[in-house]
N, C-alpha and C positions, 0 to 999 in steps of 0.2 A: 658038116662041122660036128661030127657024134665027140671029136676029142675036146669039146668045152668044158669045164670040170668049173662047178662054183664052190668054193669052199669058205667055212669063215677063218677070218685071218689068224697067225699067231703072232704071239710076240717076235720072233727071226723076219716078220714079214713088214714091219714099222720103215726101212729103209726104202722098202717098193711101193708103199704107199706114199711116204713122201716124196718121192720121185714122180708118180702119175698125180698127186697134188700140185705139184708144178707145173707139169705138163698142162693140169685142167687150167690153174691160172693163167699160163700163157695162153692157152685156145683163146681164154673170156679178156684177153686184154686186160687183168687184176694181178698179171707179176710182182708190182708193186705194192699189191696188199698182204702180200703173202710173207708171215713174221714166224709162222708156226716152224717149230723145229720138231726135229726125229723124237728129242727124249719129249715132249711135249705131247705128240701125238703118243708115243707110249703110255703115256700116264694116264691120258682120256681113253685109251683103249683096255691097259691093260693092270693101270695102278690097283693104289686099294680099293677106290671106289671108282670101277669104268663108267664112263658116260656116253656112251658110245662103242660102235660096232661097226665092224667092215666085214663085207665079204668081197673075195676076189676072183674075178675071172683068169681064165688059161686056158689056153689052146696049147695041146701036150704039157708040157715043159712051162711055156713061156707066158709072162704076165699079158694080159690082155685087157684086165680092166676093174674098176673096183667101183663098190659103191658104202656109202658113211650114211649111217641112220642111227638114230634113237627115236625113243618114247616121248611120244608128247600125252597130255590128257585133256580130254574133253567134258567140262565142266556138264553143258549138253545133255550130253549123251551117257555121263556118269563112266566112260569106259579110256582106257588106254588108248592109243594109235599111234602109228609108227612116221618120223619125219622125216624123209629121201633126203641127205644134206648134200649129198652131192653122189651123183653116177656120172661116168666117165669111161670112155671105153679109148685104147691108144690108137690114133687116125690108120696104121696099119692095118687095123682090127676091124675098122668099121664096115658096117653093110652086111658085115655077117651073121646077125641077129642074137651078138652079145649083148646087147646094152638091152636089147625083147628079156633074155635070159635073165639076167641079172633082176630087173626090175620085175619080170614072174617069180623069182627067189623071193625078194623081198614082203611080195603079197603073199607068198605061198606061210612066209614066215607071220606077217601080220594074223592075218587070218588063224593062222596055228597057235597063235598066244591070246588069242579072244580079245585082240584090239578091233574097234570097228571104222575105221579108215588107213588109210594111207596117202600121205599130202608128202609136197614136194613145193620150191618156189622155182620159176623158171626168168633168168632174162629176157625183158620185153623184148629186147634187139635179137636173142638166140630163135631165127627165126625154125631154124631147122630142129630144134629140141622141140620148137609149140608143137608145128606138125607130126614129129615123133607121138608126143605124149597126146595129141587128137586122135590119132588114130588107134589109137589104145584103148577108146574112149574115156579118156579123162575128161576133165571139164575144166578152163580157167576157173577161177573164183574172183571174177575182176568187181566186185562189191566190195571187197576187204582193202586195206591202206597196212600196207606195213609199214610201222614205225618202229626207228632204231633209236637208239641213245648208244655213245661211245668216244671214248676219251674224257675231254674236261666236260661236258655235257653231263656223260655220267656220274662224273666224280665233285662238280656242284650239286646236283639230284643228291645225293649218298651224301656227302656233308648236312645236308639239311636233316639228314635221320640222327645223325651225333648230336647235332647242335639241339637237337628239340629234346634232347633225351633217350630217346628211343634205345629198346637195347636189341 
């Protein structure tokens, strides 16, 4: 597979990511969470202020897989680190050690901007990504609880910061 080419996205390439965003939510059974539109993902990628970054896989020509990360930072450790928001490689693709590639880009890139980790979250049920990312030696981090706020959750929370004053 020497024709695997990783590149970071451009703007002409927001329509092929959100096509293998779909794809990824139909794999994870999340079709139905899925609101993000094309000019949307442009804006977090490519607006005034990006928040985020793709790089994309290919084999010759053809798209074979993307992976969405940004910067987190760690209080800790006083330093940057980079958060895998989603890798995905198209099921035609797989076993071919795109998704290895992809995910060696992204360390190679951590690493190269003086962040000192690289975290990702994985679903409990995706039994075949744990084994992926074990044999990589990753490690769970099953001590941590991630907690979400969204929707009216959120937006009782955030009224409370108007109402007290807060600016």
């Amino acid at each position: 597979m020497d024709q695997i080419r990783i590149v970071p996205a451009e703007a002409g390439d927001v329509a092929v990511i959100h096509e293998m965003i779909g794809a990824l939510a139909d794999h994870l059974g999340l079709a139905h969470e899925l609101v993000a539109t094309e000019s949307d993902l442009h804006d977090a990628l490519f607006g005034a202020r990006p928040r985020a970054e793709v790089v994309l896989a290919y084999v010759g020509d053809a798209p074979a897989g993307f992976a969405l990360f940004y910067n987190n930072y760690s209080t800790f450790r006083g330093r940057c680190g980079i958060h895998l928001e989603d890798l995905y490689v198209l099921p035609v693709w797989r076993g071919k050690r795109i998704g290895r590639r992809l995910l060696a880009h992204i360390a190679r890139l951590t690493l190269e901007r003086g962040c000192s980790r690289l975290e990702w979250w994985v679903l409990a049920t995706d039994e075949r990504a744990s084994r992926f990312y074990a044999q990589l030696g990753a490690t769970a981090k099953d001590e941590w609880t991630v907690y979400r706020l969204k929707g009216d959750s959120l937006g009782r929370l955030a009224e409370e910061s108007t109402e007290a004053g807060a600016v």
